[in-house]
N, CA, C and O atoms as a MOPAC input file, in Angstrom:
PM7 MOZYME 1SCF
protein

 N    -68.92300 1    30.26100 1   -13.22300 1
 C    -68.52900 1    29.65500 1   -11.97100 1
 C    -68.02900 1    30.73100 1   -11.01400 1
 O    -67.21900 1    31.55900 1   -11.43300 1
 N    -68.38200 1    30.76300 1    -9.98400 1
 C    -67.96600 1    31.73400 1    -8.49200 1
 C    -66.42300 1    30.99800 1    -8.33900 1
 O    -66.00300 1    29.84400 1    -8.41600 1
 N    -65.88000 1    32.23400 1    -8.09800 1
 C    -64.22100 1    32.44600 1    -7.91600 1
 C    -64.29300 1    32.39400 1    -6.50300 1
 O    -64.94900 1    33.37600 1    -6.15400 1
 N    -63.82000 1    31.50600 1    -5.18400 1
 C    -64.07800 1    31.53600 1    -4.60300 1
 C    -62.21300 1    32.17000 1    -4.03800 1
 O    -61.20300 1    31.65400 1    -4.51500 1
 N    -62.14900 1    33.70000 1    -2.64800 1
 C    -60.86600 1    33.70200 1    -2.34100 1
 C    -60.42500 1    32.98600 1    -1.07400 1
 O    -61.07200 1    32.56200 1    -0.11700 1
 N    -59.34200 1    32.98300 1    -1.31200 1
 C    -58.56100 1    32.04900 1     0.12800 1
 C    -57.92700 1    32.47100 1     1.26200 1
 O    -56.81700 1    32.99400 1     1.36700 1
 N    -58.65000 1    32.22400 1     2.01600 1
 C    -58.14700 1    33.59400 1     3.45700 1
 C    -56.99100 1    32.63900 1     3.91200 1
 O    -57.11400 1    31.43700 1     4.14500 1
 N    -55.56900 1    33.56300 1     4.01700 1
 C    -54.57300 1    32.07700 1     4.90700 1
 C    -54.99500 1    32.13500 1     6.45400 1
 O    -55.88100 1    32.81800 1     6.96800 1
 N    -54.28900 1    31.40700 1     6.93000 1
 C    -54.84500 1    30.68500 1     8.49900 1
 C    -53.89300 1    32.39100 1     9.16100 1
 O    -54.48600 1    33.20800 1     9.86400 1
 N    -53.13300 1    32.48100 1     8.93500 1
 C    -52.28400 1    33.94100 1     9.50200 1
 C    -53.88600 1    35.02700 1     9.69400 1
 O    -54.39900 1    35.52500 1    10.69600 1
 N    -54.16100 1    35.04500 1     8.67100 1
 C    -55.71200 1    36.14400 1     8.58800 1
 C    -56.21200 1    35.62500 1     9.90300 1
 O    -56.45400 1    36.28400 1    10.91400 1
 N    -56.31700 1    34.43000 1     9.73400 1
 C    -57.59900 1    34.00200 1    10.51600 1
 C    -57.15400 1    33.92500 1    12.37600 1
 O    -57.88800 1    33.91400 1    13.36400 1
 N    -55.79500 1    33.88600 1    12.25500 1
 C    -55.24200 1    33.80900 1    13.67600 1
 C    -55.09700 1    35.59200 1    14.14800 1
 O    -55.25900 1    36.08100 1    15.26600 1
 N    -54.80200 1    36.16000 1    13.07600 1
 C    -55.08400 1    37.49200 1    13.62700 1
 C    -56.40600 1    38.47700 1    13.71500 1
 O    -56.47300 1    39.55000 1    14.31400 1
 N    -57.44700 1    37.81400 1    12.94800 1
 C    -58.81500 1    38.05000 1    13.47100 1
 C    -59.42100 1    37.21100 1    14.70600 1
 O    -60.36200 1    37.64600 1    15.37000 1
 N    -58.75600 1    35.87700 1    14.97700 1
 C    -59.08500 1    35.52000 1    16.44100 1
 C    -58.01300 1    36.40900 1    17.69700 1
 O    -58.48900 1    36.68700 1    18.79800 1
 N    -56.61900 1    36.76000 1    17.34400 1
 C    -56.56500 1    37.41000 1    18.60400 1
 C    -57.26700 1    38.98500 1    18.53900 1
 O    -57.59200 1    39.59300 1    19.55900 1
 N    -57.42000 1    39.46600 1    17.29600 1
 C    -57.79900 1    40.72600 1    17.81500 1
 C    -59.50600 1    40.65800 1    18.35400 1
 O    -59.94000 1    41.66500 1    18.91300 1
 N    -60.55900 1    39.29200 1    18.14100 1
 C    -60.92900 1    39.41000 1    18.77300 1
 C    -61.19700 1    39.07200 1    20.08700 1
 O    -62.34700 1    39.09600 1    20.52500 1
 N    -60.30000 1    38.77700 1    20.71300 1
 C    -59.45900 1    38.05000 1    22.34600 1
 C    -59.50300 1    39.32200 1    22.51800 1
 O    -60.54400 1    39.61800 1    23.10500 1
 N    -58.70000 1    40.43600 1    22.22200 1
 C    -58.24900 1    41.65100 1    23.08600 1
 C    -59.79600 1    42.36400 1    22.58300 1
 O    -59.87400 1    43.25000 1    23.43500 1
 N    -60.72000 1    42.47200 1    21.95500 1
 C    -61.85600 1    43.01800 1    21.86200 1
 C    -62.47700 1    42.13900 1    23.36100 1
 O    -62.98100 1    42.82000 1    24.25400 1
 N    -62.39400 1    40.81800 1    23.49300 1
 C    -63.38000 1    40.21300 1    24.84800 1
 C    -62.85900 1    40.75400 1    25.69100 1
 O    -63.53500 1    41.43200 1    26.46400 1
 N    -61.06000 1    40.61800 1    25.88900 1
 C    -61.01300 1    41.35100 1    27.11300 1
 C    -61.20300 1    42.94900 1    27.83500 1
 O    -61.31000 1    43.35700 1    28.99100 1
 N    -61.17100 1    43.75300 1    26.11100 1
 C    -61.63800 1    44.87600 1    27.04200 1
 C    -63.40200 1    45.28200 1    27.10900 1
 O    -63.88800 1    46.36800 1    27.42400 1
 N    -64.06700 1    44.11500 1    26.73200 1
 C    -65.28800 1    44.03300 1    27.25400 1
 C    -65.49800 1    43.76800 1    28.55300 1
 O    -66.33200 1    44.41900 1    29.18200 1
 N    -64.75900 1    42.75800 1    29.14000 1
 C    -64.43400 1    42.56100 1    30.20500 1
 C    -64.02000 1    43.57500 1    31.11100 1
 O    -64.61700 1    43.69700 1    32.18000 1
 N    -63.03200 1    44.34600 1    30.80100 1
 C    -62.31000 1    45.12100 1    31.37800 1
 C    -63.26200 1    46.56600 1    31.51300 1
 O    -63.03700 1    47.25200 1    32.51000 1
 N    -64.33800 1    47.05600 1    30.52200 1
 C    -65.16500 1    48.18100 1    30.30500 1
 C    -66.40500 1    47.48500 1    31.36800 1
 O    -67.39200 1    48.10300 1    31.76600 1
 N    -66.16900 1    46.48400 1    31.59800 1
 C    -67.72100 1    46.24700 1    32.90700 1
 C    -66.75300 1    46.64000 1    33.79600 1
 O    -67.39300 1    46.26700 1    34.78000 1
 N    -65.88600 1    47.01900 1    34.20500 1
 C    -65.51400 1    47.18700 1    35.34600 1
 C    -65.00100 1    48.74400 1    35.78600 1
 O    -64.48700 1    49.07000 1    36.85600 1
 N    -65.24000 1    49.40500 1    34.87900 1
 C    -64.85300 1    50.80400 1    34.70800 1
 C    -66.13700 1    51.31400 1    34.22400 1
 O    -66.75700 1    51.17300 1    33.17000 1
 N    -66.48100 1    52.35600 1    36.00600 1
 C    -68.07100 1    53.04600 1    35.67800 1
 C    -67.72200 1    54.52100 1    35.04800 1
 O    -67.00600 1    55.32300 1    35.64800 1
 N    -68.44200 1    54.84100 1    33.49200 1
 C    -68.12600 1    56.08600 1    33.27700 1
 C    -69.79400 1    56.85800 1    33.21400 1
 O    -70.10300 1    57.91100 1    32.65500 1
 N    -70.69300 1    55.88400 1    34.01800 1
 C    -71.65200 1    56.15600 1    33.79000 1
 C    -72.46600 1    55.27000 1    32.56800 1
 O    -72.05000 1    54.63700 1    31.59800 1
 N    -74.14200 1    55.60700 1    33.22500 1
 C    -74.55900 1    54.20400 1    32.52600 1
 C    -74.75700 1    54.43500 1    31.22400 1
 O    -74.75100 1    53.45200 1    30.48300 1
 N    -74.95700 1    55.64900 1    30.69900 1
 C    -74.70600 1    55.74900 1    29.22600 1
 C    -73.63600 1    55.63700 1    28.36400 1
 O    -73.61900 1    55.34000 1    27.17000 1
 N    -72.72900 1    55.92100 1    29.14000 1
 C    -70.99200 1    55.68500 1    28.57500 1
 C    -70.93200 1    54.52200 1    28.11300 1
 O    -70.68500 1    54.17400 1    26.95900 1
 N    -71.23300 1    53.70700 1    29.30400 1
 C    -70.61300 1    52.47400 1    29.64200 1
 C    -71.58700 1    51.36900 1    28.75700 1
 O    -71.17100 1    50.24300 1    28.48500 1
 N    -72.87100 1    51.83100 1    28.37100 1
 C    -73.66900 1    51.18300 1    27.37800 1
 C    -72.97400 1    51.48400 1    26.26100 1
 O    -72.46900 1    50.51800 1    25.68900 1
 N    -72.80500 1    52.54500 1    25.79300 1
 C    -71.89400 1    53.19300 1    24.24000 1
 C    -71.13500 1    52.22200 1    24.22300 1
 O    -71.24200 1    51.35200 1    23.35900 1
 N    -70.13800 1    52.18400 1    25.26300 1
 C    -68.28300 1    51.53900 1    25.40800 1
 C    -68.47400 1    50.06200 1    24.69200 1
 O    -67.74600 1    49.63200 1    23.79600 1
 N    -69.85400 1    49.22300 1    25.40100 1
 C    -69.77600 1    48.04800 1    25.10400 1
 C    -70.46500 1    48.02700 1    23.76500 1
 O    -69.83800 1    47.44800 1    22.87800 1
 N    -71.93600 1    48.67800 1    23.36200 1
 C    -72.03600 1    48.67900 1    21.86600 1
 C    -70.81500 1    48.82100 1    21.16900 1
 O    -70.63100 1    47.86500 1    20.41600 1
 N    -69.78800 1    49.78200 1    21.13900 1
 C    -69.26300 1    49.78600 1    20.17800 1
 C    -67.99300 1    48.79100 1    19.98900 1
 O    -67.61000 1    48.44100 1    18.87200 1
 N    -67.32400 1    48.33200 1    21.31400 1
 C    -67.07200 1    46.67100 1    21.21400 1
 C    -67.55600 1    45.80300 1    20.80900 1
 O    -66.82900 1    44.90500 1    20.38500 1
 N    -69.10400 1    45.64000 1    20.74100 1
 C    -69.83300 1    44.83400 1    20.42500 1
 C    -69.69400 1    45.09500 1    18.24000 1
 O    -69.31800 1    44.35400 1    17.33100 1
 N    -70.19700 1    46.41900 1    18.29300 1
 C    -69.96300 1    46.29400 1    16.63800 1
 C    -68.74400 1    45.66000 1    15.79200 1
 O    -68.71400 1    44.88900 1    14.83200 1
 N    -67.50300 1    46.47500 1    16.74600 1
 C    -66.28700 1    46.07000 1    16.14700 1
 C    -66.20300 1    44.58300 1    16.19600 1
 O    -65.90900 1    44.14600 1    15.08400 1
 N    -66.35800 1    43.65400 1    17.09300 1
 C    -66.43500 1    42.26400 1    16.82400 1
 C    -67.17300 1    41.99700 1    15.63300 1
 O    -66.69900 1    41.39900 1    14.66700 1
 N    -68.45000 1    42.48600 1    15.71200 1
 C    -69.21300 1    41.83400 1    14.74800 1
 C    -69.09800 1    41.89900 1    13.05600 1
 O    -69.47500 1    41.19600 1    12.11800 1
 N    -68.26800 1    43.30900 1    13.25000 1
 C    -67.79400 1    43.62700 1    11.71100 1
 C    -66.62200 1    42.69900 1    11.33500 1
 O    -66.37000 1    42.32800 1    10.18900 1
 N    -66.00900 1    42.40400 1    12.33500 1
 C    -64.65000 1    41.94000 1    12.21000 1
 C    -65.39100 1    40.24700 1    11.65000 1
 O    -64.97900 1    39.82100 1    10.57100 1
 N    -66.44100 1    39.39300 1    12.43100 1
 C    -66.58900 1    38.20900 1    12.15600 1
 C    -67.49500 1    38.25700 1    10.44900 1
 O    -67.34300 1    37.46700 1     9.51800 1
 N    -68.31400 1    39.33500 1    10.51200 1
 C    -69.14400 1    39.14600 1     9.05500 1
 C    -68.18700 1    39.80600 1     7.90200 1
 O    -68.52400 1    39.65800 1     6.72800 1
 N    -66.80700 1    40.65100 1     8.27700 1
 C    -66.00900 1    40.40500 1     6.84200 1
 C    -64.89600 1    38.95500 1     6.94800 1
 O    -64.48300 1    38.40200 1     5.92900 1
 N    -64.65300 1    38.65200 1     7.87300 1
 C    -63.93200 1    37.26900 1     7.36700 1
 C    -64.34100 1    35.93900 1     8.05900 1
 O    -63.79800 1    34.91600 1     7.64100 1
 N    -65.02600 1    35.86700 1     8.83000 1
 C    -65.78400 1    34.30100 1     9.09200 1
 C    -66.86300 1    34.33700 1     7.52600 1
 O    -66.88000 1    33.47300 1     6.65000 1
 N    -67.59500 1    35.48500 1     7.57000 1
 C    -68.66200 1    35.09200 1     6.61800 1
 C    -68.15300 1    35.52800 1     5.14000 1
 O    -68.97500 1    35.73100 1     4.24600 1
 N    -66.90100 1    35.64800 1     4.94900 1
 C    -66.40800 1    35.95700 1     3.74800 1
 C    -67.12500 1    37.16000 1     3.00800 1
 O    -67.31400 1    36.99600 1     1.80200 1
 N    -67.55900 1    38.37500 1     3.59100 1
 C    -67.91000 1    39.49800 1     3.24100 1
 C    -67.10200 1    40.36500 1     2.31200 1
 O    -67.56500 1    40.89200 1     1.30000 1
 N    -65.93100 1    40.46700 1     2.70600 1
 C    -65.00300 1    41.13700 1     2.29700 1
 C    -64.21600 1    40.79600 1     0.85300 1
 O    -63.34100 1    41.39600 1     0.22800 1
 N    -65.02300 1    39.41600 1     0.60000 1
 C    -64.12900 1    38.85300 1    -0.44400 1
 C    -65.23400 1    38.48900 1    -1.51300 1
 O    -64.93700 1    37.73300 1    -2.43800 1
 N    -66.55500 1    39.03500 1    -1.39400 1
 C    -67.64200 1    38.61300 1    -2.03000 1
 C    -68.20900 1    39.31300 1    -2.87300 1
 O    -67.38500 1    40.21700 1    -3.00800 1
 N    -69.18300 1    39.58600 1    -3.66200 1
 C    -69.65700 1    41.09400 1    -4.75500 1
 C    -69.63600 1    41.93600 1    -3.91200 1
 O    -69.28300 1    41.78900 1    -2.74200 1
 N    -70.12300 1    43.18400 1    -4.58600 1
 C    -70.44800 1    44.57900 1    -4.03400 1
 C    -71.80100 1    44.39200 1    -4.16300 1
 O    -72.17900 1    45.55800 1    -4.27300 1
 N    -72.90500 1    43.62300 1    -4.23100 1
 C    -74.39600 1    43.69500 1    -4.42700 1
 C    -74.50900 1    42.95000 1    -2.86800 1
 O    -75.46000 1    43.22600 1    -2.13600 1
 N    -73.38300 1    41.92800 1    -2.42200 1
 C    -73.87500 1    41.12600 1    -1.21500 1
 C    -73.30900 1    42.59300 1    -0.10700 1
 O    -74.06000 1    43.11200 1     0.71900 1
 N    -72.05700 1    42.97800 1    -0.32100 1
 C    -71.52300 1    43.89100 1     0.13100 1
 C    -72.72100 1    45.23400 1     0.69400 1
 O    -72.84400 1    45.70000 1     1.82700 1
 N    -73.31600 1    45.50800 1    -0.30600 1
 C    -74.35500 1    46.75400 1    -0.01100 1
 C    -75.56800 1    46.03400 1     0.45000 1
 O    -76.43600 1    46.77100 1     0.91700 1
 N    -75.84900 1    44.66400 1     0.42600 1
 C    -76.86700 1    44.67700 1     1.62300 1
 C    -76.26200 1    44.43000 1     2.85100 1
 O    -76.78500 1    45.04700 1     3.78000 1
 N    -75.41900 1    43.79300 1     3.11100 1
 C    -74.82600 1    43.97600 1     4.27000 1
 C    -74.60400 1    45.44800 1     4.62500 1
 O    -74.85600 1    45.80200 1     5.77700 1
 N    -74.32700 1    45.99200 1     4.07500 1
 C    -74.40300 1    47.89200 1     4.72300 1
 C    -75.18500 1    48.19600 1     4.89100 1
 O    -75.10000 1    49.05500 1     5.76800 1
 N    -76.66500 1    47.97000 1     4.40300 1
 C    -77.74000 1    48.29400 1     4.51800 1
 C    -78.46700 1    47.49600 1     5.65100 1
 O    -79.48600 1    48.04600 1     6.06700 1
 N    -78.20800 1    46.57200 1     6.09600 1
 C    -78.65300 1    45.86100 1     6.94300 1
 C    -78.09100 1    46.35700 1     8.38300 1
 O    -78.78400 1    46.30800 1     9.39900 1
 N    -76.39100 1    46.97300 1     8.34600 1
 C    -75.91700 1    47.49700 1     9.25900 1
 C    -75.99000 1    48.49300 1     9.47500 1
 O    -75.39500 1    48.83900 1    10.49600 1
 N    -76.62600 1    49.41600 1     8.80700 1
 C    -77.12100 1    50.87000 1     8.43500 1
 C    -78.76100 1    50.84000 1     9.40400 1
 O    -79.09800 1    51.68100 1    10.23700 1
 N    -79.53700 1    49.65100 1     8.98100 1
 C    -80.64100 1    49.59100 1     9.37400 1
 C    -80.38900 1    49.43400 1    10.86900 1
 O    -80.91200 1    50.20000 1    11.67800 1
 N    -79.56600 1    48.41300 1    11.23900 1
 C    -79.39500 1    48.21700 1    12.87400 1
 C    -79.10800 1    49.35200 1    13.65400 1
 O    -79.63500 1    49.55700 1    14.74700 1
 N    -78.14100 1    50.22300 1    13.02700 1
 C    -77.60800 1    51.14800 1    13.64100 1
 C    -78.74400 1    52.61300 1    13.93700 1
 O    -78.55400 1    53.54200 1    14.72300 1
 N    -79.68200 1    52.43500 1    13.19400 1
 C    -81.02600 1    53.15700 1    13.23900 1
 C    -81.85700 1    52.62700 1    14.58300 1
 O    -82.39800 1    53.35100 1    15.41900 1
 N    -81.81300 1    51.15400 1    14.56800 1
 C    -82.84400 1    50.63500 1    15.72200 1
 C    -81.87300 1    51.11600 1    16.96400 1
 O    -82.45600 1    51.34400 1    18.02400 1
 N    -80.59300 1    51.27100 1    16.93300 1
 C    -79.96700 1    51.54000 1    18.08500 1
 C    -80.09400 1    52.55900 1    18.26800 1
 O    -80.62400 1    52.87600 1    19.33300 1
 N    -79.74900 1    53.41300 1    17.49400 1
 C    -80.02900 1    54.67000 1    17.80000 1
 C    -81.31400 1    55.38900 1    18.69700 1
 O    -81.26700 1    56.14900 1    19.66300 1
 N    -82.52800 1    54.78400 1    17.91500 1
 C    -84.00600 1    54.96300 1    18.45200 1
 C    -84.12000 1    54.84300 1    19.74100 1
 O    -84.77000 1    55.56700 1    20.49500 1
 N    -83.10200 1    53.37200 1    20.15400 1
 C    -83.26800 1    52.67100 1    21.16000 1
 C    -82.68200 1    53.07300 1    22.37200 1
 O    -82.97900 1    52.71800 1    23.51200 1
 N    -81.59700 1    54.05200 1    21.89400 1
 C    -80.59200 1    54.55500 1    22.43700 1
 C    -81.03500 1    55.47900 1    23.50000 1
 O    -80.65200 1    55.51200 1    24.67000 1
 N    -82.63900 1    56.85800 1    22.39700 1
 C    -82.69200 1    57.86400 1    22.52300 1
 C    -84.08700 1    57.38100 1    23.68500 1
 O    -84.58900 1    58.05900 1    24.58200 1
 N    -84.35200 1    56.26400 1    23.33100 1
 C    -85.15700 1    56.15400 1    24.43200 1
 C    -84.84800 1    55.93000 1    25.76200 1
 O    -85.36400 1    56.58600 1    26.66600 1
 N    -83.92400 1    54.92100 1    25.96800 1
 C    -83.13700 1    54.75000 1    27.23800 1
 C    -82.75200 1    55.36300 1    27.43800 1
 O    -82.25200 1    55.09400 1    28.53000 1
 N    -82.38300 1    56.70300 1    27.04300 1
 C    -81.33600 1    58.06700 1    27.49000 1
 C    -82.46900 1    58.57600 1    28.46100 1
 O    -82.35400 1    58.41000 1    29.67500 1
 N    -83.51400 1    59.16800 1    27.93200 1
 C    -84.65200 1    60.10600 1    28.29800 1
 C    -85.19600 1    59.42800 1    29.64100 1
 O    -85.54600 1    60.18800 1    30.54400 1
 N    -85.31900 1    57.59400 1    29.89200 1
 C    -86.00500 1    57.19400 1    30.47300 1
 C    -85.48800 1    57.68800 1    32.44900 1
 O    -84.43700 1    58.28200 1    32.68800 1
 N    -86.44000 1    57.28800 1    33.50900 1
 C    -86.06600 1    57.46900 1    34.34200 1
 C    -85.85100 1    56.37800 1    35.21100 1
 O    -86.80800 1    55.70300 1    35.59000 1
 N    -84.70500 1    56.13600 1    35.56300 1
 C    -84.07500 1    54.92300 1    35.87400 1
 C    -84.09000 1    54.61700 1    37.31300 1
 O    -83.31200 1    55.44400 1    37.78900 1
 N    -84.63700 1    53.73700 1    38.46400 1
 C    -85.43700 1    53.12700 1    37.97600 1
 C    -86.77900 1    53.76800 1    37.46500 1
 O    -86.78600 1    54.99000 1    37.31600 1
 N    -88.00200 1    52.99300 1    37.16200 1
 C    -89.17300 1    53.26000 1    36.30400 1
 C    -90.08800 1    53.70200 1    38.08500 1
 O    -90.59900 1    52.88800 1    38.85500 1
 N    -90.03100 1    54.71200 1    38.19400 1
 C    -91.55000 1    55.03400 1    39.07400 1
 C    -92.49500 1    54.68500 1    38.62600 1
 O    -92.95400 1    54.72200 1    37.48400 1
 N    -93.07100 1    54.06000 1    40.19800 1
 C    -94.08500 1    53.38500 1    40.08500 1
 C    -95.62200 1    54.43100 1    39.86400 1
 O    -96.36500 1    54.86400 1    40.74500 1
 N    -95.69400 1    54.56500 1    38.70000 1
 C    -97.08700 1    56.05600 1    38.58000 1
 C    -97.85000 1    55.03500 1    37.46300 1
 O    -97.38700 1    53.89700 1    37.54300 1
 N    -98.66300 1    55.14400 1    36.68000 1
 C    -99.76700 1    54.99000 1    35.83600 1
 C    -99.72600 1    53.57900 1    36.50300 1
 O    -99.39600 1    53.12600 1    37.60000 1
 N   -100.16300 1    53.14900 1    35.45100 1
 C   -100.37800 1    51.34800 1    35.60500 1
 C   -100.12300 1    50.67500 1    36.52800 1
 O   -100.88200 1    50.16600 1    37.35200 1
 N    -98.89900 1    50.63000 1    36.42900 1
 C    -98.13500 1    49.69600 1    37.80900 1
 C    -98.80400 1    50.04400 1    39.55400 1
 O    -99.00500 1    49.23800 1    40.46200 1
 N    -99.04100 1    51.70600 1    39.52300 1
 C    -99.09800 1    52.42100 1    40.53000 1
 C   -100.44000 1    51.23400 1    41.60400 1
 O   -100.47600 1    50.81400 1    42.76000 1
 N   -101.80500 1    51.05100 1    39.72200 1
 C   -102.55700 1    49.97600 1    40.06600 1
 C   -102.89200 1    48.87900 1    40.63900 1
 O   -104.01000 1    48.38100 1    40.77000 1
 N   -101.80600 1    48.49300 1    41.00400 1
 C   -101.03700 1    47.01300 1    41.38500 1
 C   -101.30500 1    46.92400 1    43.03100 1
 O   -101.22600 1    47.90600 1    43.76900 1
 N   -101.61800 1    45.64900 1    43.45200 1
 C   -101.81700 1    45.47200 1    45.14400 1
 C   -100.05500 1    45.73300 1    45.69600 1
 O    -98.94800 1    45.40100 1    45.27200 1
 N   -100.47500 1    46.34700 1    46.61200 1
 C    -98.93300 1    46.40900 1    47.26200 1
 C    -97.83300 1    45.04200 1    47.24400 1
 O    -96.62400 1    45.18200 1    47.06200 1
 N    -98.23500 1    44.24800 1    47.37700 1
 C    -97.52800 1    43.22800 1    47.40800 1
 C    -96.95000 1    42.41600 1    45.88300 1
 O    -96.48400 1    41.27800 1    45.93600 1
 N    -97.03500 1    42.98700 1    44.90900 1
 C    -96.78400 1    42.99900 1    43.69900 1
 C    -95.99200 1    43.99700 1    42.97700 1
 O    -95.44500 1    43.83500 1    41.88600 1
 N    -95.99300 1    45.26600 1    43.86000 1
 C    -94.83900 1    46.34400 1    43.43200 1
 C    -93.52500 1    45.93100 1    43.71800 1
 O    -93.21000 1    44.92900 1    44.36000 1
 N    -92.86800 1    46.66200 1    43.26600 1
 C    -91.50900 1    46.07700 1    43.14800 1
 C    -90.94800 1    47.24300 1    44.43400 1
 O    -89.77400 1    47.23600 1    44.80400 1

């Protein structure tokens, strides 16, 4: 039989305010330009810290095997790869997108 553990409501009130002060300085990081790569970083990594915070105690991660444990790392291991990729592409890109190959194709009245 699975041992199931018991998070008290105290846990659970202090993983909802800390993530209140995670929304608000999401909030607060749209409003402070450090540049658009910064300011993409600033909110990914707000964005992770929430999300770690809800998949070890909303989804009872933290209290579960080490076999569910290591795919969850591996799954967050994997994401953090697509970001990365994703990262290195939006870095390089030229913002906005000049209008050259393809698009360039386009009747005037369809360019942006």
């Amino acid at each position: 039989m699975i041992e199931h553990h018991k998070i008290s409501k105290r846990t659970y009130y202090l993983i909802f305010a800390a993530l209140l002060v995670l929304m608000v300085m999401t909030v607060a990081a749209r409003f402070v330009n450090f540049g658009a790569t910064v300011n993409v970083l600033i909110a990914l990594t707000i964005a992770i810290a929430k999300t770690v915070l809800i998949v070890l105690y909303f989804m009872h991660v933290r209290f579960n095997s080490r076999l569910v444990q290591v795919f969850v790392g591996a799954a967050f291991l994997w994401l953090i790869i697509l970001f990365v990729l994703t990262m290195g592409d939006y870095v390089v890109r030229d913002w906005p997108p000049a209008l050259e190959g393809p698009l360039s194709m386009l009747p005037a009245f369809l360019q942006l």
